[in-house]
Backbone bond lengths (Angstrom), bond angles and torsions (degrees), N, CA, C in turn:
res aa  C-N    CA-C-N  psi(-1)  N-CA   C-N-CA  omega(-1)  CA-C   N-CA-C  phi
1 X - - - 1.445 - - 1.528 110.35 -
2 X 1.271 121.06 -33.29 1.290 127.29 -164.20 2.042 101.13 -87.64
3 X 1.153 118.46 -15.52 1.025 128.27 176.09 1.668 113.09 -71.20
4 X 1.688 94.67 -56.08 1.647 104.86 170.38 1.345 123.76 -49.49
5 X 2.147 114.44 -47.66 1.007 97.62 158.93 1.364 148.73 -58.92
6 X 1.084 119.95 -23.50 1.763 141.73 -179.19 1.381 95.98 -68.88
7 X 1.576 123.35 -44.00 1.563 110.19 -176.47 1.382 122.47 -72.58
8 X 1.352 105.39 -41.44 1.679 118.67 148.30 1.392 129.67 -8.53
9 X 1.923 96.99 -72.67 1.528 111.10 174.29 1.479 119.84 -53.35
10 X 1.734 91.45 -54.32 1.671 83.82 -176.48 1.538 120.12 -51.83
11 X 1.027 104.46 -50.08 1.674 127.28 -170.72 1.766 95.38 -46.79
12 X 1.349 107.15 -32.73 1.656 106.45 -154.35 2.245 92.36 -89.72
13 X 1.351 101.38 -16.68 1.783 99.28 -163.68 1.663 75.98 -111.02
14 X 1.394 160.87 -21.01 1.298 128.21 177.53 1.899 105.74 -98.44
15 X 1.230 127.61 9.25 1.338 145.71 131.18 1.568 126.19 -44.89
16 X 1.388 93.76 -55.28 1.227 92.72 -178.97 1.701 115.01 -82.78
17 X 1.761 95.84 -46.81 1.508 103.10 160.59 1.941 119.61 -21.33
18 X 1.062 123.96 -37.15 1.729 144.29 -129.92 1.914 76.83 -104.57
19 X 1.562 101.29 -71.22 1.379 105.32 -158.77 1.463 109.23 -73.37
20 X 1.485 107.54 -13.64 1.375 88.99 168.52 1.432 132.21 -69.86
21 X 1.655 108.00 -31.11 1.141 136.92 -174.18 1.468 128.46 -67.15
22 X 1.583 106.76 -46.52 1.821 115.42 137.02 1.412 130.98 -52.18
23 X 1.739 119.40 -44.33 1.232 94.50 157.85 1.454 153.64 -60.89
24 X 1.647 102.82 -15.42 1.472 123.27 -165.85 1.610 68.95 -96.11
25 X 1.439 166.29 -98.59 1.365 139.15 -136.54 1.028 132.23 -71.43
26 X 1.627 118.18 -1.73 1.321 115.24 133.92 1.364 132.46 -65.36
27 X 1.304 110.25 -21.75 1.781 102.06 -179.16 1.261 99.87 -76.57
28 X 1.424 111.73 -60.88 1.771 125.27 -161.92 1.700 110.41 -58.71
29 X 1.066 123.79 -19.49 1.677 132.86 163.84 1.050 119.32 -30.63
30 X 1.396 148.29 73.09 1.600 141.39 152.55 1.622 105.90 4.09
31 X 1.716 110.72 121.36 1.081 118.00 166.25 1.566 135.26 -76.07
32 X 1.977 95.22 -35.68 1.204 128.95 -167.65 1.637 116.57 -13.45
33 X 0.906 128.96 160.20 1.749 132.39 162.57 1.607 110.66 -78.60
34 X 1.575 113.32 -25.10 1.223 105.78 170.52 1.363 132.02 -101.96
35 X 1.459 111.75 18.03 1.808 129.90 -174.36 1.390 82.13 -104.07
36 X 1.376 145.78 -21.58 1.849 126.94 -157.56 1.615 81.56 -114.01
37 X 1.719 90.84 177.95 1.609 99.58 -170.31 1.309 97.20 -99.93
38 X 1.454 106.79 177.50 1.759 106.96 -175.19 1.474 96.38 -71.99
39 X 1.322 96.64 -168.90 1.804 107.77 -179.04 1.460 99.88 -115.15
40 X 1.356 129.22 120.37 1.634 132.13 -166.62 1.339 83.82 -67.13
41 X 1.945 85.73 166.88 1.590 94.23 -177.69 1.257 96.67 -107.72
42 X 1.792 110.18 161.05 0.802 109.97 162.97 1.422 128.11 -87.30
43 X 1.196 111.46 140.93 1.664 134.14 167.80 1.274 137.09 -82.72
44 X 1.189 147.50 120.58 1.451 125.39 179.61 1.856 83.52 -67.08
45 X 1.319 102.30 174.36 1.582 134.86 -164.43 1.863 86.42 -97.53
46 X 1.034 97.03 149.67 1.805 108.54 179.59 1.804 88.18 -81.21
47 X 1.562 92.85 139.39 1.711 87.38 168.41 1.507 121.12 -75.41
48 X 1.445 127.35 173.75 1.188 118.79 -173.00 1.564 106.85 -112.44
49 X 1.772 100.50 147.37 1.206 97.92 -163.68 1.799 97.34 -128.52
50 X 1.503 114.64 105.60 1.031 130.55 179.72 1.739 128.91 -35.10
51 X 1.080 125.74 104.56 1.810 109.81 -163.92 1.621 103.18 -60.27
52 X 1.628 92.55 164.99 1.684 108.39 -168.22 1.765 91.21 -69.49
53 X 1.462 114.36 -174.98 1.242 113.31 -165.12 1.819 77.98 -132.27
54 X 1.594 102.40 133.02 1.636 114.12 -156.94 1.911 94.43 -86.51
55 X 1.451 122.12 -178.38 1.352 101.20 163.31 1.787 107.67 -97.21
56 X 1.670 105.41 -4.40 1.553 84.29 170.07 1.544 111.13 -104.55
57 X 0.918 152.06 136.82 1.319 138.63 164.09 1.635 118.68 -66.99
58 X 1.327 112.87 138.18 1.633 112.92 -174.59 1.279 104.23 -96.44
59 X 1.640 139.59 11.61 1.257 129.15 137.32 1.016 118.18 -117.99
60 X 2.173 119.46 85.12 1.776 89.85 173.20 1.642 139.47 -90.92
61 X 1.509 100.43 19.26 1.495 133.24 -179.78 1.793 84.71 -70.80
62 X 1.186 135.88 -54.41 1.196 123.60 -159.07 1.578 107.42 -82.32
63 X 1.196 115.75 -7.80 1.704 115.61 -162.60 1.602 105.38 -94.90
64 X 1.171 122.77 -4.59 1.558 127.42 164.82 1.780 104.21 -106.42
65 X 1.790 86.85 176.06 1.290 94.59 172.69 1.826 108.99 -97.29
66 X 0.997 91.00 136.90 1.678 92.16 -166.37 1.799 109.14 -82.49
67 X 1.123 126.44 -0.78 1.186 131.22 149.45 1.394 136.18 -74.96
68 X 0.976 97.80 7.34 2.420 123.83 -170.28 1.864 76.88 -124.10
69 X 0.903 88.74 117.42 1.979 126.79 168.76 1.177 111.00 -116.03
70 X 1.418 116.54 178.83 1.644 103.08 -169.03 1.760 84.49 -109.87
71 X 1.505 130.95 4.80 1.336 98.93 -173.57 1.521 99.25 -110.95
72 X 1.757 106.79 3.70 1.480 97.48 163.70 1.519 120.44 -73.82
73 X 1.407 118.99 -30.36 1.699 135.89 166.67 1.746 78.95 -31.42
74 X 1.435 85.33 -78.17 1.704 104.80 -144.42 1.663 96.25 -31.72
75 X 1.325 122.01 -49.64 1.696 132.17 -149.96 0.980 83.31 -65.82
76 X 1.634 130.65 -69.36 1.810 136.10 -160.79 1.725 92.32 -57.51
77 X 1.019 127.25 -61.33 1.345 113.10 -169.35 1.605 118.17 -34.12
78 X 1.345 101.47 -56.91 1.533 121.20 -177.66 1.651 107.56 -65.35
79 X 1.482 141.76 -19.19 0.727 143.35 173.57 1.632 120.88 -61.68
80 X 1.334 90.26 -61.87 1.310 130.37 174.72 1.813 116.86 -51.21
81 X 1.002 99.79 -40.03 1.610 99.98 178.55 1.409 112.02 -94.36
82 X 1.579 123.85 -22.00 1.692 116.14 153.44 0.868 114.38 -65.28
């Protein structure tokens, strides 16, 4: 028990150690206008310019409906002609 407390303490004075140490580098921090960075400017955004449309497409997995199979053709076909 007496061990736990001792780990306690320390734990409780290098805690405090910590916060003391951030607070003093927040005070001691140069405020100046010339220690911070400028403030970017603002820009309008470049407009966007849509790509040309190729004659092959590089996804043609996406250009159907992926629920149309070729043996549903086939089924409707066969339906269709009885």
């Amino acid at each position: 028990m007496d061990h736990l407390i001792t780990t306690a303490w320390r734990a409780f004075w290098v805690g405090l150690g910590a916060s003391a140490v951030l607070i003093a580098q927040g005070l001691l921090t140069p405020s100046s206008p010339a220690a911070t960075a400028p403030a970017p400017s603002v820009e309008e955004p470049a407009p966007y310019v849509a790509p040309k449309a190729s004659a092959k497409s590089a996804d043609p997995i996406l250009s159907r409906n992926p629920f149309e199979s070729a043996r549903t053709k086939l089924a409707l076909r066969g339906r269709s002609a009885s």
